[in-house]
N, C-alpha and C positions, 0 to 999 in steps of 0.2 A: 504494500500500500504506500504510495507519494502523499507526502504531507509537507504544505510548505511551514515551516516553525521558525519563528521569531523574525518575521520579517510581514512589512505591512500588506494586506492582498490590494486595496484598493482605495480612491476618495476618503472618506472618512477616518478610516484606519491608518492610511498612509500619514494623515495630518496629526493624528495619534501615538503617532508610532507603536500600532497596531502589534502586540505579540502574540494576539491571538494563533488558533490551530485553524489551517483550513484548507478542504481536498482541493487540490491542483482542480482545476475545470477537465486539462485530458487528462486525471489522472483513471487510470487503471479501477477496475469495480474494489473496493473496501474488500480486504481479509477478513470475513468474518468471525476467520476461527481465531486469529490474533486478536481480533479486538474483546473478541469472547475470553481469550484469554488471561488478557491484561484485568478485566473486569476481574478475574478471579482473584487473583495476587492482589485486588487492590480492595478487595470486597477482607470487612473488619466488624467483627462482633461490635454492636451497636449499644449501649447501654441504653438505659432509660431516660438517664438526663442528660442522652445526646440525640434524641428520637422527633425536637422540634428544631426546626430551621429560620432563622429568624425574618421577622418582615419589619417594613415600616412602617410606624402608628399606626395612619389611616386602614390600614389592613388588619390588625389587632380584634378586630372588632368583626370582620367577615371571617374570622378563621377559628374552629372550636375549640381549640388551646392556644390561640392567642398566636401563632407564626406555622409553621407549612408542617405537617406531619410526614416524617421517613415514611417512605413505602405506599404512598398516599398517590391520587391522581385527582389532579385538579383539570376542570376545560372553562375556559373564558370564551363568551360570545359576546354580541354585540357591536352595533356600528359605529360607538362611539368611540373606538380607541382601543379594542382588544389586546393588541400586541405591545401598545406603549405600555398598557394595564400590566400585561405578560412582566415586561423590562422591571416594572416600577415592583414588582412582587417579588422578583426573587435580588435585587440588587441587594438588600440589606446582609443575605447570605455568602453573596459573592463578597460584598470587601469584607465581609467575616472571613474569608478563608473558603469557600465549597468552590468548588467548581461547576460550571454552568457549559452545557454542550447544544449547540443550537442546531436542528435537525430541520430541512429544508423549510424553511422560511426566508426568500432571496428579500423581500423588503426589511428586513430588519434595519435598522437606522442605530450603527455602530456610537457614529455621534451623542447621537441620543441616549445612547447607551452608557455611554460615558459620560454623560452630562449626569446619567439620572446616581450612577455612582458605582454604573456595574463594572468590576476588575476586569480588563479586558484580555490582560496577560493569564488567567484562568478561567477562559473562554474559548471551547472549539466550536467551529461552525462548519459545518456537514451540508454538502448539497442535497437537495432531495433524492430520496434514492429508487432505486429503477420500480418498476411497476410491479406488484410480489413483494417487496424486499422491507416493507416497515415494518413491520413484525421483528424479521432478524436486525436488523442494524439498530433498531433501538433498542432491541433487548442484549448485544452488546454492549453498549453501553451501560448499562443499568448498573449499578456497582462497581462502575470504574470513574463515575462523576454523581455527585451527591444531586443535581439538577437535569432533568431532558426538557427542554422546551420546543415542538415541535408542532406543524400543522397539523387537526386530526386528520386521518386518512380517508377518503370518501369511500372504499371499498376495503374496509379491512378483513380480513379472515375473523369471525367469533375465537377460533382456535389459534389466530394469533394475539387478538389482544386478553386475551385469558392466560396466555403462556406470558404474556408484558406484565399483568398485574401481580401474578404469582412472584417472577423475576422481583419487579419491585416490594412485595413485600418481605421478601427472605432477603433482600439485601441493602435496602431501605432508601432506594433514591425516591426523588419525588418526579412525577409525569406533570408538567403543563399541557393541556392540549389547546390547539385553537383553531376554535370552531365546538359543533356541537360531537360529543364523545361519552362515551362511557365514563362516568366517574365520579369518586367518593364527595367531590365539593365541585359545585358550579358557581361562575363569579359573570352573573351578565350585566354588561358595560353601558350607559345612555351617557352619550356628551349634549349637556345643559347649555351650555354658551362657552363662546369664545371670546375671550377679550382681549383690545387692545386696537382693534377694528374701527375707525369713524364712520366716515358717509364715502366709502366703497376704498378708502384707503386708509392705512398702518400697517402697523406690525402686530402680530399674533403674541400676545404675554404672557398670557395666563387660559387652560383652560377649567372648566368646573364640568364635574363629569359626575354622576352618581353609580353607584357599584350594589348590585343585588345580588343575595347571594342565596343558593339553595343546595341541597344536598341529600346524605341518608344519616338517619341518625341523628349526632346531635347538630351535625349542618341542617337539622329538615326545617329547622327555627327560622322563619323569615328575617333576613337584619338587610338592611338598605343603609350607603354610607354615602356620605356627600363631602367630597376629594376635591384639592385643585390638583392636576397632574397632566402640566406640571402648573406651581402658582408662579407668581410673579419672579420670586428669586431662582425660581428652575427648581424647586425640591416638589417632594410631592407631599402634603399635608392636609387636616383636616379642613373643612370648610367652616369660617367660625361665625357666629351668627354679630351682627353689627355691632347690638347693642350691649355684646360680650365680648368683645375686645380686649385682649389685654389680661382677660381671667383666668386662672390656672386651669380652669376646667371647662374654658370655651371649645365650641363643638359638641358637647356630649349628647346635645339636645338636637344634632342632626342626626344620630341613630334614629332606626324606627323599627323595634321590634314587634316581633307578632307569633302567639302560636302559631302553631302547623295546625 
């Protein structure tokens, strides 16, 4: 398998000095059994109080212990920003130290990615892989990088992604998927407004997007969040209500819970 490593692939990354990992365009079809391999040796008895992955704030509050559960699969939909939603979810892991493997998604926005705070030197991106073949190359991976974030597949085998969930629970990565998918927490996405906009010209500042989230279990709890991501200084944070400015416990009152 050809991997280019420690050198920039393109635009955004180049101006980054890009260390990420990523398949040559002609490179030769992925070794499966090598990357299967490497997953092994790198696959580590997981403890308990190393079994949540961390996120930022505004996400706290969509997730049932509070950051990403090992072994867990998450799918993000919606029109308002799915993929930046993706970036902004697992950054907080990445400059913790995980590593983040990014599986055919060619719009990903590098920049943006490093804006939002994702390590990008612990970052491989994977082009999509041939027709048949997501099943295996993501369950490569699984245990040989603590994040996959990847398109869902529009024709997956039942018996491939049963063999992915399994994979991920014995060795506790976490599956983003994006689009609609099989899995343990869904995060669907509405962008609210854009700001920064006048009368047909500016600059884009800030957006305000809300996040709903559903699931099985104890994700089955309705909770709705209301995010700028990113806000005005490029972070992504809670939305705070006006007249709470300034108060330690502004936001709280944009949660909207609800039985199931």
């Amino acid at each position: 398998m050809t991997v280019a490593v420690g050198a920039a692939t393109s635009g955004a990354a180049a101006d980054l000095g890009g260390r990420g990992l990523r398949l040559a365009p002609d490179a030769p079809q992925p070794d499966l059994e090598a990357l299967d391999e490497a997953a092994r040796r790198a696959t580590q008895v997981v403890t308990a109080g190393e079994r949540l992955l961390p996120v930022a704030e505004p996400f706290v509050p969509l997730l049932p212990r509070g950051g990403l559960q090992r072994g867990s699969m998450v799918a993000i939909t919606g029109k308002g920003g799915a993929t930046s939603t993706a970036l902004a979810l697992v950054t907080a892991a990445s400059a913790a130290g995980s590593w983040v493997a990014v599986v055919g998604t060619p719009r990903l926005g590098l920049l943006a990615a490093h804006e939002l705070g994702m390590a990008l030197d612990r970052c491989a991106l994977i082009d999509e892989p041939p027709p048949g073949q997501w099943g295996q190359v993501v369950g490569a991976l699984i245990g040989g990088v603590d994040i996959v974030v990847t398109s869902a597949p529009r024709r997956a085998r039942t018996s491939d992604v049963r063999r992915v969930a399994a994979r991920l629970r014995e060795r506790g990565t976490v599956l983003i998927q994006l689009g609609d998918a099989i899995a343990d927490l869904g995060l669907e996405v509405t962008t609210l407004a854009w700001e920064g906009i006048g009368e047909g010209r500016g600059r884009l500042l800030a957006r305000r997007v809300r996040v709903r989230r559903s699931g099985r279990g104890a994700a089955s709890r309705l909770v709705e969040v209301e995010m700028w991501l990113p806000g005005h200084d490029g972070q992504v944070t809670l939305v705070l209500p006006e007249q709470e400015t300034g108060t330690e416990w502004a936001g709280v009152h944009r949660l909207r819970t609800a039985a199931s």
